[in-house]
Residue, then its C-alpha position, 0 to 999 in steps of 0.5 A: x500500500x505504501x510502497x515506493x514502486x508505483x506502478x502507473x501505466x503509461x501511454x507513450x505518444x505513439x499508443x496515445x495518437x492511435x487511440x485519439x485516432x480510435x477515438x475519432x473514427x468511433x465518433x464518426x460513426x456514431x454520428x454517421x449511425x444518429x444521422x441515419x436514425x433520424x434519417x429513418x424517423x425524419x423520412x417516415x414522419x414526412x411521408x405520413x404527413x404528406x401521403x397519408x394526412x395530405x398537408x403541404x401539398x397546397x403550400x409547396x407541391x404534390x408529393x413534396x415529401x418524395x423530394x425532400x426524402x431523396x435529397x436527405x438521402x443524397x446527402x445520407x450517402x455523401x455522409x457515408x461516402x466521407x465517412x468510410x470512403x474518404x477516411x480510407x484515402x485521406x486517412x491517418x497516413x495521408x494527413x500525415x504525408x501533407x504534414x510532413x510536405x508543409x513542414x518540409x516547405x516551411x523549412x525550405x522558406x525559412x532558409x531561403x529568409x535566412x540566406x536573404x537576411x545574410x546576404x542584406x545584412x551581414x554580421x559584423x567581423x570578430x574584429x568590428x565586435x566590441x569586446x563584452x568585457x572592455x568597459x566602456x568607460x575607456x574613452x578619451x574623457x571620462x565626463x559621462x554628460x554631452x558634450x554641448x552640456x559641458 
C-alpha cells in the first residue's frame, strides 16, 4: 500500500495518437449511425404527413415529401461516402504525408529568409565586435554628460 514502486501505466505518444485516432473514427460513426436514425424517423414522419394526412401539398407541391426524402438521402450517402470512403484515402497516413510536405516547405522558406537576411545584412567581423568585457568607460574623457552640456 505504501510502497515506493508505483506502478502507473503509461501511454507513450505513439499508443496515445492511435487511440485519439480510435477515438475519432468511433465518433464518426456514431454520428454517421444518429444521422441515419433520424434519417429513418425524419423520412417516415414526412411521408405520413404528406401521403397519408395530405398537408403541404397546397403550400409547396404534390408529393413534396418524395423530394425532400431523396435529397436527405443524397446527402445520407455523401455522409457515408466521407465517412468510410474518404477516411480510407485521406486517412491517418495521408494527413500525415501533407504534414510532413508543409513542414518540409516551411523549412525550405525559412532558409531561403535566412540566406536573404545574410546576404542584406551581414554580421559584423570578430574584429568590428566590441569586446563584452572592455568597459566602456575607456574613452578619451571620462565626463559621462554631452558634450554641448559641458
Amino acid at each position: 500500500m505504501f510502497s515506493k514502486s508505483k506502478k502507473t501505466e503509461r501511454i507513450d505518444s505513439e499508443q496515445r495518437e492511435q487511440y485519439e485516432y480510435a477515438r475519432k473514427r468511433i465518433k464518426q460513426k456514431k454520428n454517421l449511425m444518429r444521422h441515419f436514425i433520424f434519417f429513418l424517423l425524419g423520412s417516415i414522419f414526412l411521408l405520413v404527413v404528406d401521403l397519408v394526412l395530405k398537408k403541404g401539398a397546397d403550400i409547396l407541391f404534390p408529393n413534396w415529401s418524395v423530394w425532400v426524402v431523396l435529397i436527405w438521402a443524397f446527402i445520407l450517402l455523401i455522409h457515408v461516402f466521407n465517412v468510410f470512403v474518404m477516411s480510407k484515402f485521406m486517412g491517418k497516413e495521408w494527413e500525415d504525408r501533407q504534414l510532413e510536405k508543409l513542414k518540409a516547405k516551411q523549412a525550405e522558406r525559412i532558409n531561403k529568409l535566412q540566406k536573404k537576411v545574410d546576404d542584406e545584412l551581414p554580421l559584423p567581423k570578430k574584429k568590428e565586435v566590441q569586446d563584452p568585457m572592455k568597459p566602456l568607460t575607456e574613452k578619451k574623457d571620462n565626463n559621462p554628460l554631452p558634450p554641448d552640456v559641458q
